[in-house]
N, C-alpha and C positions, 0 to 999 in steps of 0.2 A: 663182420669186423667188430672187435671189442670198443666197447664205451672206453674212455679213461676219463674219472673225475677228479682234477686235481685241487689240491684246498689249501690254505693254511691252518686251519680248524676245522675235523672235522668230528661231528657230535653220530655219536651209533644212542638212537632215544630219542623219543619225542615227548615225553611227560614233562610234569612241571619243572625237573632237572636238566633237562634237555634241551627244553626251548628258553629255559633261562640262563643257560649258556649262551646259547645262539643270540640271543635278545644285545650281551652283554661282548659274545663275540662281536657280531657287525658291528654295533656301534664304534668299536674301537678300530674298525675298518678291515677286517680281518676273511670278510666277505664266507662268513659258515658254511656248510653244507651237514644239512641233518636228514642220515639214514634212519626214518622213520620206525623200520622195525614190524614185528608179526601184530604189534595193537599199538597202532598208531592213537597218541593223546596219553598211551600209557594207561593204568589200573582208575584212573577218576573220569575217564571214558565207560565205566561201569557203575559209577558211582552216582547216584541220581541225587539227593538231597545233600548240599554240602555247606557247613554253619561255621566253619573253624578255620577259614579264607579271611584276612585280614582286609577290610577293605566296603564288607558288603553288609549294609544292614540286615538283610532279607534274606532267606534261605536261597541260596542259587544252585544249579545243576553243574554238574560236573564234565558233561561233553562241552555244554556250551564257554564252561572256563577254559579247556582246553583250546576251544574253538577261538578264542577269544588271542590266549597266549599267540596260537601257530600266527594267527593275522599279525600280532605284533612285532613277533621275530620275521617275518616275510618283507614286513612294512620296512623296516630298518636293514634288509639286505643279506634275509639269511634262503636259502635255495635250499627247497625241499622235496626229498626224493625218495619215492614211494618203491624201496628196494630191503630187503634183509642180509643180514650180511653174513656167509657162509665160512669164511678162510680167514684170518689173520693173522701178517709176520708182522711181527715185532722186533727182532734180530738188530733192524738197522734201522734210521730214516734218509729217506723219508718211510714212514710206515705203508704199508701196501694191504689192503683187505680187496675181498672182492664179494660180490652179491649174487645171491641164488640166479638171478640169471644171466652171472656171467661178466655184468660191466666193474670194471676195476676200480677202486679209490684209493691216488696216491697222497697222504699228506703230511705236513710239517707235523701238526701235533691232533693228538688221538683224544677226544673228549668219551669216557665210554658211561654211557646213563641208562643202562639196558635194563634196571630195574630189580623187584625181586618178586616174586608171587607164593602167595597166601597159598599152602597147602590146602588141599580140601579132604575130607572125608570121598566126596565119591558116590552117596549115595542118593535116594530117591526123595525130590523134593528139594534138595539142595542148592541148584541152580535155578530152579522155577520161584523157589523162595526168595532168589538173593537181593534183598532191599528192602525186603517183606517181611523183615522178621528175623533171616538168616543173613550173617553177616559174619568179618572175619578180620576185622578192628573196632573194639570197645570204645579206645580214644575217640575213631571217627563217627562212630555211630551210638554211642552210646547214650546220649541225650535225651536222643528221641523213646526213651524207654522210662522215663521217669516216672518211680511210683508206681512201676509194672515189673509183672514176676521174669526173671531172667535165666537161662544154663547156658556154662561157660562148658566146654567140650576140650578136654587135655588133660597135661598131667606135667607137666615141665614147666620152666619160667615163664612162659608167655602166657597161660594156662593163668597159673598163679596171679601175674599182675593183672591181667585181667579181669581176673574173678572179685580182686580188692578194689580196681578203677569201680568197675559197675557197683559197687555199694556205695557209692557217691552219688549214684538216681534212684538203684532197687535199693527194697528194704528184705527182698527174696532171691536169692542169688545162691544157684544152685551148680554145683561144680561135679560134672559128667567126666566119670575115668575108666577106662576099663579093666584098669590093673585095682591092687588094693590097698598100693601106697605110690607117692608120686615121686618123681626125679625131679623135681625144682629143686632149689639153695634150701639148706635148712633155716636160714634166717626167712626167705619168704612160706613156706611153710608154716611155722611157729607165726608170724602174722595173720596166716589164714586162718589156723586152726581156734588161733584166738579170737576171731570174728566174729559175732553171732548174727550176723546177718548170710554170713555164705554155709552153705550145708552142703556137704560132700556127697557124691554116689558112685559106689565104690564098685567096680565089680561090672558096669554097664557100657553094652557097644549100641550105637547109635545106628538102629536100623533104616529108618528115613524121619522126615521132617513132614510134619500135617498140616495141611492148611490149602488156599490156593489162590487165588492171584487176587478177589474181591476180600476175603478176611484174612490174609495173612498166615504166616504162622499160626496154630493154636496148641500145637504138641510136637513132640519127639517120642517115636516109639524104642522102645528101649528092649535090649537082649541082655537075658545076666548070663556071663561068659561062661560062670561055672554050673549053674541049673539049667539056659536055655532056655527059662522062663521069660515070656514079650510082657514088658505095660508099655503107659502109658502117661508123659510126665506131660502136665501142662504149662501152659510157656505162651510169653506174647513176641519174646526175642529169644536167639542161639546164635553165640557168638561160637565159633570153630579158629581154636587156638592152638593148631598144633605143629605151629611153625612156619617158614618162608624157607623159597626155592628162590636163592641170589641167580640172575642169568649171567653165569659166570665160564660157563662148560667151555669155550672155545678159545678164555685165557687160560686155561690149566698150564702148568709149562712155562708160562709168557711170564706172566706176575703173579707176585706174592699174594696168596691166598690165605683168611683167618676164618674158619668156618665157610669156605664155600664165598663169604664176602669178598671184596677186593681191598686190601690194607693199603691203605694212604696213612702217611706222614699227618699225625696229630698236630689239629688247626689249620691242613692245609688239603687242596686236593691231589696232590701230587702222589704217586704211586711208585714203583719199586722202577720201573722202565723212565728215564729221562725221556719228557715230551710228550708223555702219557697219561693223561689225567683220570680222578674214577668220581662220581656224584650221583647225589638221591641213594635209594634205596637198594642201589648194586654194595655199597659200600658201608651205609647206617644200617646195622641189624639193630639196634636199640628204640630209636622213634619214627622214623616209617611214617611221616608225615607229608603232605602236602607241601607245607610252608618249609618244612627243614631242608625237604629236596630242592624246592628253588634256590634257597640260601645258599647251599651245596654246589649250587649251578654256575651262580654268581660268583663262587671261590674258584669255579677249576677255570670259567673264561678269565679272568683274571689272573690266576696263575699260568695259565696258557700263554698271555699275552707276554706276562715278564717274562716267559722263561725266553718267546720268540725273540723279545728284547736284545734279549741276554746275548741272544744267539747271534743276531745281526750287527749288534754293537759291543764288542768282546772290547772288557778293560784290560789293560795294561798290565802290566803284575806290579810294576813300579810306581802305577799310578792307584793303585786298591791299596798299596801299601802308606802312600802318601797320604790318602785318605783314613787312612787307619789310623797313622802318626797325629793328623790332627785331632 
């Protein structure tokens, strides 16, 4: 027999977006339900030193912020369901999704906080390195690199601002391309090139990352695309810039899409589908932070709520216009 979970809010995500929905859902009695999703805690459940969390003098860990969040949103009344979610109509509401195995959720309105993920290169050392040296936010990790030789890995805008953040701690900031001119904005560009702390390499693919789990990173082996010729660049950090995967795939069709992201109404979270909300990193291609996705969170329960308002307590047309007159 099929599950049916019914909700007035229900959150697809459980990162800092997600559950700061939920936190802001229940309180307002709305009783959440958050489908957790394929990485439950979201991208800072991989995230191990975290300094740029408002709140915390002390460097703190990233599962256990998470760990921390899901207790709060539970505390206050949010139900949490260790399911992924396979199918979504949008068409009508109440909205109707259902989960890989099978149980159905019907609800009034759709929080989606599903996140975006950091392309990766792919190759060896990559994932054994990552926290160690390899990493694929400069904002977040950048810090810890102070005064130490750094390669940014790209060639587009992410690339670019990256390569300019980290000359804020390196004084050696080396910019890994494989092509031999880049696709960023000409305006970041002309910023780079006028740096003298970033030095371009032109012409080079990244064959893996050296190092291992007691020293870290020490190098990136490198292939020039057009000789074939392997070195050898040494590095104490390598940031991998070469874009984000919005998890978008299974609104195609549903809602308005702007690169892969999900476009909401500017200052708000509301999205092209009434009763539909989008927050965090499914919808910010721009700052991809911690604190901005909760903030984001915080808008769409909120907007959630008035739209539920809205819904329950429909004005008048005589009486919006009386109000209007005043």
């Amino acid at each position: 027999m099929t599950a049916v979970h019914s909700t007035r809010m229900l959150i697809l995500g459980s990162g800092p977006a997600g559950l700061s929905a939920a936190i802001y859902g229940a309180r307002a009695g709305l009783a959440p339900i958050v489908v957790q999703g394929i990485q439950p805690g979201g991208q800072l459940t991989i995230t191990t030193d975290v300094e740029n969390y408002p709140g915390f003098r002390d460097v703190i860990q990233g599962p256990w912020l998470m760990e921390e969040m899901q207790a709060q949103a539970e505390h206050v009344g949010t139900q949490m369901m260790w399911d992924t979610i396979v199918e979504v109509d949008l068409s009508e509401r109440p909205f109707r999704l259902k989960g890989d195995g099978g149980a159905l959720y019907v609800c009034d309105t759709l929080v989606i906080a599903t996140g975006a993920q950091a392309k990766w290169l792919g190759v060896p050392g990559e994932e054994e390195l990552g926290g160690r040296g390899v990493s694929a936010c400069a904002t977040c990790d950048g810090f810890f690199y102070r005064g130490k030789k750094v390669a940014v890995i790209g060639g587009g805008n992410t690339a670019v601002e990256e390569a300019l953040y980290m000359t804020n701690h390196s004084h050696d900031v080396t910019l890994i391309h494989r092509r031999d001119s880049l696709r960023a904005e000409k305006i970041l560009q002309d910023r780079l090139f006028a740096h003298h702390g970033i030095h371009p390499l032109w012409n080079k693919e990244v064959l893996r990352f050296v190092g291992d789990h007691d020293s870290g990173l020490v190098a990136i082996e490198l292939k020039d695309t057009k000789t074939g010729e392997t070195s050898m660049l040494e590095v104490d950090g390598g940031f991998v810039a070469i874009g984000h995967h919005p998890a978008t795939e299974m609104f195609a069709g549903q809602l308005e899409l702007d690169e892969g992201y999900i476009r909401v109404t500017p200052g708000t979270a509301n999205t092209s589908v009434p009763g539909v909300f989008a927050c965090g990193d499914v919808m910010d291609k721009h700052y991809r932070q911690a604190i901005t996705a909760a903030g984001t969170g915080c808008m769409a329960a909120l907007d959630a709520e008035k739209f539920l308002q809205e819904q329950d307590f429909p004005v008048a047309e005589g009486a919006r216009e009386a109000v209007a007159a005043e």
